[in-house]
Residue, then its C-alpha position, 0 to 999 in steps of 0.5 A: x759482779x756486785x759485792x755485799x760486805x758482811x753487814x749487807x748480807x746479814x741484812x739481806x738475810x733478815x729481810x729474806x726470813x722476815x718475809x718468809x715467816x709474814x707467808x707462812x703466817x698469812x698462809x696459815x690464817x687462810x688455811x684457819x678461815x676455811x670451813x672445816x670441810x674445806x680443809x678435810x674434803x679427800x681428793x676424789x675416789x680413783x678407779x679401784x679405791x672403792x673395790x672391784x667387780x673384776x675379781x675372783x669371787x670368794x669361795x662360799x661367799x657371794x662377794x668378789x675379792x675387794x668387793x665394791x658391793x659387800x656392805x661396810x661395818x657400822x662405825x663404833x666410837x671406842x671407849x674413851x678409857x680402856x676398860x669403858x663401854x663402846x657407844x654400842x654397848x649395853x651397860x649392865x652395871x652403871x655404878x650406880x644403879x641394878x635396875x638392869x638386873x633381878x633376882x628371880x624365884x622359884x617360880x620364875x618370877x622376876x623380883x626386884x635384886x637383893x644385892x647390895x650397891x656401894x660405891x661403885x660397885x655391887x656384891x653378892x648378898x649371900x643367901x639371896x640367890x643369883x642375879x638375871x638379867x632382864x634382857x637376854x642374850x646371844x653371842x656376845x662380847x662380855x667385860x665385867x670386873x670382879x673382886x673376892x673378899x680381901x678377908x680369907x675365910x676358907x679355901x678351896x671352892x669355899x674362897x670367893x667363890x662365883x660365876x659368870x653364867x652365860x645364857x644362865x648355863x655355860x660358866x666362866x668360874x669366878x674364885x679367889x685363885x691366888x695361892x689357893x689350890x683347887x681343882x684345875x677345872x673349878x678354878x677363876x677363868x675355868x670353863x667350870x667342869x670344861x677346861x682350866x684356863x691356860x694361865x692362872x692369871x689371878x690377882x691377890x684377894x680384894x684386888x680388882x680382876x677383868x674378864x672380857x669374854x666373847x661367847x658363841x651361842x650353841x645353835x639347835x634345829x628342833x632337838x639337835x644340835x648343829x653348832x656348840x657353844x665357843x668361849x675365848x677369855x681374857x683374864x686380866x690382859x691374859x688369854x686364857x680360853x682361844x674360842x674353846x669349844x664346850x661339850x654342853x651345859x655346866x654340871x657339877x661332878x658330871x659329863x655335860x651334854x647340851x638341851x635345847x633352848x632358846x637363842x637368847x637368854x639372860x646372863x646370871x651371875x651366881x650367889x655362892x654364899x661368898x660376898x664377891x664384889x662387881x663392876x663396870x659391867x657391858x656387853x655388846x651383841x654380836x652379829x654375823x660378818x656381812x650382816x651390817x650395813x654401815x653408815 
């Protein structure tokens, strides 16, 4: 049995890491000279990982469980902060700029907007009507951010009063709702006439607020309707509305009913003669389940 003294072994020991650490470093640097498909290429599908054509099929769906045929998502890159538009958004409000926008008068006629833009952001020119989109929309996922003036000046409806118009017809209230008592229906992240939201969520006047809306258009076959309208908010990170139906278009002190119209209509946001301020505002279409093909 050979015998090593202290000094032997801590030598020994030295050469030993020596080595080890010359590997993992020639290890590395053959690793880092390979292409970058070389270090990422998955290992191959196995039986089954793709899907299957063996299971039961899904009720009312022309799909089997864990289909290897039904189609694959389109791939959005989220924003890159939270609150930023996704890569398939349509940005509304660039900070900079209304030309996605117009005024329009009575005639229908789109005018060139009258609201004024700084900084940012834009507001409500009281008095110069309400603001249309040039494109319309369906369903839709929405997120716009708002302030009330940081001056009050009124109460009630008459504090920061505006709105987000769906289709121009079904509103999210928009109103300065911190510590200003109103109408529980009438108050900001209301489904104005409709529903008051499950939480007052409001932030004190001048302070930046977020809605993020999903809305489902009605639907009409000629006169009728099949399918009314759904609307989910979130109130500044809050759920206020879980897809709540709505019993038509929005009314002031009256019952609503639906009308017929067509599946796409601009969105509008409303001039209530109070000087509300706007930002950051995209909206994504949305399309029904199985409808995509991914790339």
């Amino acid at each position: 049995m050979t015998v090593y003294t202290c000094s032997k072994r801590l030598a020994i020991i030295s050469v030993l890491s020596a080595a080890a650490a010359a590997g993992a470093a020639f290890v590395h640097a053959q690793q880092a000279a390979q292409p970058p498909s070389a270090q990422s290429s998955p290992p191959p599908a196995k039986p089954g990982d793709l899907g299957f054509t063996d299971t039961p099929m899904l009720p009312g769906l022309p799909f089997h469980v864990h289909d290897v045929a039904r189609p694959h998502p389109p791939v959005v890159t989220p924003g890159a902060s939270a609150g930023a538009p996704p890569s398939d958004a349509i940005v509304l409000f660039d900070g900079k700029s209304l030309a996605k926008w117009s005024n329009v008068d009575s005639q229908g006629k789109a005018l060139d907007p009258k609201w004024a833009v700084r900084d940012g952001y834009f507001e409500v020119v009281p008095k110069t009507g309400s603001l249309v989109t040039r494109e319309s929309f369906g369903d839709v996922q929405l997120h716009i951010e708002w302030a009330t003036p940081k001056e009050i000046t009124a109460n009630s409806q008459g504090r920061g009063n505006s709105g987000v118009m769906l289709m121009g017809f079904y509103e999210v209230q928009v109103l300065d709702s911190y510590n200003n008592p109103s109408y529980a229906d009438g108050q900001a992240g209301a489904l104005y006439g409709h529903w008051p939201p499950l939480a007052n969520a409001a932030r004190p006047p001048g302070e930046w607020q977020t809605y993020d809306i999903v809305f489902e258009a009605p639907r009409f076959e000629g006169e009728k309707l099949v399918k009314p309208a759904f609307t989910t908010v979130i109130w500044n990170g809050v759920v206020v509305h879980n897809r709540k139906e709505l019993a038509g278009r929005t009314v002031y002190r009256n019952v609503a009913t639906y009308a017929p119209h067509e599946a796409e209509l601009p969105l509008t946001l409303q001039d209530h003669g109070n000087p509300v301020r706007f930002r950051n505002v995209w909206v994504r279409r949305l399309s029904a389940y199985d409808s995509q093909k991914g790339k």
